[in-house]
C-alpha positions in Angstrom: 127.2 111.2 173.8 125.3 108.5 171.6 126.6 108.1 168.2 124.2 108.0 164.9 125.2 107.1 161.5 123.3 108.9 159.0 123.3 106.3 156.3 122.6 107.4 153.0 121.3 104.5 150.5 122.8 106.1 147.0 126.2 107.3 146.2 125.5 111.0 146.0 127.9 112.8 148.7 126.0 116.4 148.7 122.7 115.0 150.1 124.6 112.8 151.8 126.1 116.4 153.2 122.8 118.5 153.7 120.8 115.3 155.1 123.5 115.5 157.8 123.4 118.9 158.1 119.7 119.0 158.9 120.2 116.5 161.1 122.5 117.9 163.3 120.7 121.3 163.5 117.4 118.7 164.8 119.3 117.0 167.1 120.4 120.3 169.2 124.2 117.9 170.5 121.5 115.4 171.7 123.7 112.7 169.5 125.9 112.8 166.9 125.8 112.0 163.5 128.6 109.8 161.4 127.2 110.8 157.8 128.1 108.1 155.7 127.3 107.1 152.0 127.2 104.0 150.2 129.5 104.6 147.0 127.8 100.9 145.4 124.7 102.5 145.7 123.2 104.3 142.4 123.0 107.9 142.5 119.5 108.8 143.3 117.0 105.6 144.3 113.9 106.3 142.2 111.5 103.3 142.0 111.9 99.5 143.4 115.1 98.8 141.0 117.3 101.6 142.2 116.1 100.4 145.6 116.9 96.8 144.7 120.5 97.8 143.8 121.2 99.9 146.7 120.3 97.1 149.2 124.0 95.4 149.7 125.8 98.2 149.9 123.8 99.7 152.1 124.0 96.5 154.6 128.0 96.4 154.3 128.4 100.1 155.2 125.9 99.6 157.9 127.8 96.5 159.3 131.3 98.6 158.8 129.7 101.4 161.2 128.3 98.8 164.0 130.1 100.7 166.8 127.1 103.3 166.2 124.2 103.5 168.9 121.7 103.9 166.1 121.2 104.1 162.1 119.1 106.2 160.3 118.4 105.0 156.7 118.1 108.1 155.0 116.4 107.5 151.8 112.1 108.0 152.1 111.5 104.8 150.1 113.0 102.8 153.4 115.3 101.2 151.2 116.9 97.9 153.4 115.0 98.6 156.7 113.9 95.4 157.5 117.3 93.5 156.3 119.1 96.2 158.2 116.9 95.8 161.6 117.5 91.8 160.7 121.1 92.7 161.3 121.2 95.0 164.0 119.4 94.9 167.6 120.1 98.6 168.2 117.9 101.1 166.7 117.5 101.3 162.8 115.2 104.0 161.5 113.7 104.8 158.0 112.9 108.5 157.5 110.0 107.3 155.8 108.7 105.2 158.2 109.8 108.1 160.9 107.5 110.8 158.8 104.7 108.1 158.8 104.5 108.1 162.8 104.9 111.6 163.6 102.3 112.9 161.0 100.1 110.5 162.4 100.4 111.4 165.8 100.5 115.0 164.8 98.2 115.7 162.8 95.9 112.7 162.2 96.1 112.3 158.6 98.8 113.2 155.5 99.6 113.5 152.2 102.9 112.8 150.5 104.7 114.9 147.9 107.6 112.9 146.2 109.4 113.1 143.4 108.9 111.2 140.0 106.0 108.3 139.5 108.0 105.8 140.0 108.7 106.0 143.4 104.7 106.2 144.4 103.9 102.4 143.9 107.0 101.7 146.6 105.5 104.2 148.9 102.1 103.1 148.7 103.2 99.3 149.8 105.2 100.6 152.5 102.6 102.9 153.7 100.0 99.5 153.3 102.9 97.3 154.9 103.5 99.9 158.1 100.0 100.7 158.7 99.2 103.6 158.0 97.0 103.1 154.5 94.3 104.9 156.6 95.9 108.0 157.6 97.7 108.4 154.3 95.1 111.2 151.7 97.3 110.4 148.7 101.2 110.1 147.6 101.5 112.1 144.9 104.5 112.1 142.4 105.6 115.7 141.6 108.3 115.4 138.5 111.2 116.8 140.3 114.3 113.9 139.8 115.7 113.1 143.1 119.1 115.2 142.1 117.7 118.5 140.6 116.7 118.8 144.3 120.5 119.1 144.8 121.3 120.9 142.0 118.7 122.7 140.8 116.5 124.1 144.1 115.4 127.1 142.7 113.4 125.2 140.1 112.4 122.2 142.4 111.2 125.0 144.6 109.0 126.5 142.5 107.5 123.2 140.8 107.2 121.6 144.6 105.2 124.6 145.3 102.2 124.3 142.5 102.1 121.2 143.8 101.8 122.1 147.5 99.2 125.1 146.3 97.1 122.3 144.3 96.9 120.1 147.8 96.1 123.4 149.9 93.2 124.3 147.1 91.5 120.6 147.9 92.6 119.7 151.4 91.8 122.0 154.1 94.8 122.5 156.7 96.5 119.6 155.3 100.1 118.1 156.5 102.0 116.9 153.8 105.1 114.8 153.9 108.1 115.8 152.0 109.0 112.4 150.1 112.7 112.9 149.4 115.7 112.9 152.0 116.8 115.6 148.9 113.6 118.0 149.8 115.8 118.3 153.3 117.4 121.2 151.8 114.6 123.4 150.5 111.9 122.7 153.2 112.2 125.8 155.2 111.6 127.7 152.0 108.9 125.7 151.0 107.6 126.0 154.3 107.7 130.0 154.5 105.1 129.8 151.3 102.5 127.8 152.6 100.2 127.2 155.1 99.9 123.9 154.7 102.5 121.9 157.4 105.7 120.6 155.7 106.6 117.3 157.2 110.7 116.8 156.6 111.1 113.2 157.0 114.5 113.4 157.7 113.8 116.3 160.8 111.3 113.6 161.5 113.5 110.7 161.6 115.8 113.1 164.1 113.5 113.5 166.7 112.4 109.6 166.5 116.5 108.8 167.3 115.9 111.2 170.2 113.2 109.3 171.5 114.3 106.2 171.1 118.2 107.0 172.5 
């Protein structure tokens, strides 16, 4: 059985907790996840200095967890993928850049739906840095803080889906990426109101280890 450690850029255990859970339930025993969290990261990573601050302890954890077959970095900025693959020649996967692919291959093009505005500039450059600038509609910042996703679903849920209903108004059929490991935990009942395909990056991210193992 491969191992996988679920690597979780901030310090906040719970989405730690349902990041792994959604994980597992995607993998169906095909691996198995080590959830682990970096406690010197800052609580929620919104925008390029939270992102900044999480990188070390992100790399330490990573390098204390080495006997795993893979990492997945489980925050959708990509927060340390490219210092992490610099230290690692077994597979280390960004749910961001994991959503990215599938969409792609799925369904052509995409939006993405994350949380406050600070986080779009980072998720443009990575979108412009991975190639995918051309598939990518929009990213769109929707208000929700990365920890009301946590603690307050109910409301994230019903603000995510205005935003959701405003894309399905002036896209036709679109496929829109969840921009949150935090989102993990509502998707399916964001996905039972709408039409529109949900892309959980972190589901993503499961089936790319899959692949890849």
């Amino acid at each position: 059985m491969h191992l996988t450690a679920f690597i979780n850029p901030n310090s906040t255990e719970a989405m730690t907790e349902s990041c792994a859970q959604s994980l597992r339930a995607a993998a169906g025993g095909a691996f198995e996840v080590r959830a682990v969290t970096n406690h010197d990261g800052p609580p929620a990573i919104q925008g390029e200095a939270d992102g900044k601050a999480a990188i070390p302890g992100l790399l330490s954890v990573l390098e204390e967890n080495a006997d795993c077959d893979a990492f997945i970095l489980g925050c959708f900025d990509d927060t340390g993928l490219f210092e992490a693959r610099d230290m690692s020649a077994k597979p280390v996967i960004g749910i961001g850049q994991a959503a990215f692919h599938l969409a792609t291959m799925r369904y052509g093009r995409f939006h993405v739906l994350t949380t406050l505005q600070q986080s779009v500039p980072v998720i443009e450059e990575n979108i412009a840095r991975q190639g995918f600038a051309g598939s990518c509609a929009a990213v769109l910042a929707s208000g929700v803080p990365v920890l009301e996703l946590e603690h307050n679903p109910d409301w994230s849920v019903a603000v995510l889906s205005d935003h959701i209903r405003e894309i399905e108004r002036t896209s036709p059929n679109p496929a829109i990426i969840l921009g949150c490991a935090g989102m993990t935990n509502i998707h399916a009942r964001l996905q039972s109101r709408h039409a529109a395909i949900l892309v959980d990056p972190v589901i993503s991210a499961a089936r790319m280890t899959k692949a890849l193992l």
